[in-house]
N, C-alpha and C positions, 0 to 999 in steps of 0.2 A: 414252283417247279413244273416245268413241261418238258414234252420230249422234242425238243431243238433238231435232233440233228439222228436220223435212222439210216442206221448200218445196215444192209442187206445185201444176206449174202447168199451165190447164186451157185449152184453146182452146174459145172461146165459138164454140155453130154445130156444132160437128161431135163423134163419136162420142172418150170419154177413155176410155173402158173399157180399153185396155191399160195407162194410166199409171195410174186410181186401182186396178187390181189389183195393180202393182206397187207403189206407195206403200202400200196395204193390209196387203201380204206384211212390208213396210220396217219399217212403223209398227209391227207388233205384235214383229217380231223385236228392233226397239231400246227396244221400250218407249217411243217417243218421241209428241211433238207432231207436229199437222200444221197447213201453214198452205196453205190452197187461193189460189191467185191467178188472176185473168181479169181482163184490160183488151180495150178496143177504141178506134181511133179511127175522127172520121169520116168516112166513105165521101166522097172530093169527087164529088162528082152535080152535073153543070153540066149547061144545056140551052141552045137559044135563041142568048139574045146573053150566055151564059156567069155569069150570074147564079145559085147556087143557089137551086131554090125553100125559101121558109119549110115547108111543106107538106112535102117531103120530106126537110128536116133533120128535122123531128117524127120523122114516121114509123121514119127508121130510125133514128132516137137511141132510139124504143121499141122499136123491133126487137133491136138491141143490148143494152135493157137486160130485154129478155124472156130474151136469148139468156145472159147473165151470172147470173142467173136459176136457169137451168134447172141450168147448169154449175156453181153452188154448191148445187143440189139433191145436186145427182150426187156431188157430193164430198164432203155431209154424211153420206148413204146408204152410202157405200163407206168408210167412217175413222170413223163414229160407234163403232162395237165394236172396232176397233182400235188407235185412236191415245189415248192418256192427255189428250190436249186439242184443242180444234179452233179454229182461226181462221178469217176468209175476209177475204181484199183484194180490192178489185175498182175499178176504173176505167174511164170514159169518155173519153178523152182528148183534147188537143190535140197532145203530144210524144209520141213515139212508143213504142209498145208494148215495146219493146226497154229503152231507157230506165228505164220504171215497174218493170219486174222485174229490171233490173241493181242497182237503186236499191235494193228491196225486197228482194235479195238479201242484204244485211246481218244478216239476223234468220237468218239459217237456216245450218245444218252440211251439209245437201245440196238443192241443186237437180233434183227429178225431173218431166222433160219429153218430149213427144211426138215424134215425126216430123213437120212442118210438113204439115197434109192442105188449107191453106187455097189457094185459087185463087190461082195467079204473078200474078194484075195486080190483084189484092186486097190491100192491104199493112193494112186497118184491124183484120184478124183476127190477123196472121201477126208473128211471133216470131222472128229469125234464130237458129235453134239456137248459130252458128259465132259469131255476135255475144256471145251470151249466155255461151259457152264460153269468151269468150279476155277477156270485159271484166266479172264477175261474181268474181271472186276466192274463189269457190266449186266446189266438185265437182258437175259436172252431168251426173247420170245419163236418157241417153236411151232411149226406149224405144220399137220400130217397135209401131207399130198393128195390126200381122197377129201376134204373140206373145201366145200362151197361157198367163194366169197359169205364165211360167218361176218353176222355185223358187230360183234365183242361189245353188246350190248346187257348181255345176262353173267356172271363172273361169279365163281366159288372161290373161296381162298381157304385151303388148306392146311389150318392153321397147327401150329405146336408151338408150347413154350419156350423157343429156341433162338439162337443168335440169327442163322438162316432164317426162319420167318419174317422175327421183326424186317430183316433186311431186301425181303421180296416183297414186305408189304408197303415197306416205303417207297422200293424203286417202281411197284406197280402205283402210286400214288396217282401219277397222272391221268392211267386206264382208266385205274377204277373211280374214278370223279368224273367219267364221262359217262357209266354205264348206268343202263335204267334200273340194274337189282343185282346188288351183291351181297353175297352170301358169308358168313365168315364159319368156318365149320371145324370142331376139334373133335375126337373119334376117339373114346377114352373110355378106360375100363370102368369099373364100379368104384374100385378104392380112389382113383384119382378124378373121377366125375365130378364133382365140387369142387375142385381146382381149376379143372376146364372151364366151367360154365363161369368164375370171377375172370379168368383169361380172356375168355371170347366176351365177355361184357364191357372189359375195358378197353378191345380194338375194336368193338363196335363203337363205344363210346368215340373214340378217337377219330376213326375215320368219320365218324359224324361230325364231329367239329372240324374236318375238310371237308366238308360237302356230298360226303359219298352217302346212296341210299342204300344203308349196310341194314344187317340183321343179323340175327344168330342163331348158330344151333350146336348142340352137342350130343348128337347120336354115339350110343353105347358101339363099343370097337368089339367089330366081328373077329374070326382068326385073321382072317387074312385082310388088312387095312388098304394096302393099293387096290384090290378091287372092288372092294365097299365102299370107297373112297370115288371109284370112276363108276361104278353102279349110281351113288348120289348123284352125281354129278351128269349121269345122262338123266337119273330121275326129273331134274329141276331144270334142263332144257338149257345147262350153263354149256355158251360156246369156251369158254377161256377160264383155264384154271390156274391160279396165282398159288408159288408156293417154295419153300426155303429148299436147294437142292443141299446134298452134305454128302461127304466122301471121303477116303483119306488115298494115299497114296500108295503102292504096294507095285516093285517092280518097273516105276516111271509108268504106271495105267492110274487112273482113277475109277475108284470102284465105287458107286452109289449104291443109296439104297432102294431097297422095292418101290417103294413110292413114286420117287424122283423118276425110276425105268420105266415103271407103269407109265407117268405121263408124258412121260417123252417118246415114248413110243403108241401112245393112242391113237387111232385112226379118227376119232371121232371130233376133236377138240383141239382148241391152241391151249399151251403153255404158258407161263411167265415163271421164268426160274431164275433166282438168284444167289451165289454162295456169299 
């Protein structure tokens, strides 16, 4: 298994430079395609007696599509010398942006995305990363915006004996066979320690017999495990942290757990999340 075919997606409007130098780094290591994505929908602009004007539907439906634009500029420029093919999808929309790249998810082996930098009360830019994680049936690798072409050469996996793990540790498979030290790490109390440490010996075991240079550990779980968790993890210099997102559903939102939040919103580190 390898990653064939990398989905990246761009928020129109604002800086991708951390996701196309990571998709970049991706593209040329799997020898793969890229497929750039940018939607927007739009902006409800009411004034007066609630009416949108004709005049400012124009305007910012070009505003949008200057801004879709720029952001397939930007994604030709950064994967033309890298990726063995290039695509670009791109939409205006009425349903929501969420939606277009769940949907559009289909064609791709991995999903690589940003930290959401668009305005809280602006949704016509904005992409729920948690949305896209738990209803894409893909591996979506996130990436904070303040990260320095990382080389996703050091990798923690976040391990638990869960449906979600196994299932991020398989679709990270390809990553973690290329990187020089990965970590497999379960964070567990006293009474279940001995369960942990036969868990993490047999997915070291495993990804040993694919090739990975894995290892183990099972540090005792402080109160609070998302931050012990990204405490380790800057401890051991890992740029990319692997690990099972889980959610349920409440209202048509998904609601994650601390963990999952914690590393989706790291400044320091990429992701790999899979439901």
């Amino acid at each position: 298994m390898s990653y064939a075919t990398l989905m990246v997606h761009l928020e129109p409007g604002h800086s991708n430079k951390a996701v196309l130098d990571v998709a970049a780094r991706l593209a040329s290591r799997f020898k793969a395609r890229a497929i750039g994505i940018a939607a927007c929908q739009p902006l409800p602009v009411v004034y007066g007696d609630g009416v949108m004007s004709g005049e400012l539907m124009v305007q910012y439906s070009d505003e949008m599509a200057a801004q879709i634009l720029a952001a397939q500029a930007d994604f030709v420029s950064a994967l033309e010398t890298h990726a063995t093919a290039l695509e670009w999808r791109s939409a205006q929309l009425v349903a929501s942006v969420n939606d277009y790249v769940v949907t559009q998810a289909r064609c791709a082996d991995l999903i690589i995305t940003g930290v959401a930098t668009g305005d809280l009360f602006d949704s016509s830019h904005a992409l729920s990363r948690s949305d896209l994680v738990l209803r894409a049936g893909r591996p979506v690798l996130v990436v904070p915006s303040g990260v320095v072409a990382p080389k996703l050469d050091w990798m923690l996996v976040g391990w638990t004996d869960s449906r979600e793990s196994r299932r991020a540790v398989a679709d990270a498979l390809p990553l973690l066979k290329t990187a020089a030290h990965v970590t497999v790490m379960e964070l567990a109390d006293n009474d279940g320690h001995s369960a942990a440490q036969a868990g993490v010996k047999d997915v070291v075991a495993w990804l040993v017999a694919h090739g990975v240079a894995a290892v183990g550990e099972t540090p005792l779980a402080s109160d609070n495990v998302a931050r012990q968790l990204d405490a380790l993890a800057l401890e051991q210099g890992a740029d990319l942290v692997v690990a099972g997102a889980w959610g349920h559903s409440r209202l048509r939102e998904w609601v994650l757990g601390g963990v999952t939040r914690q590393l989706m919103h790291s400044a320091d580190r990429c992701s790999l999340l899979s439901h």
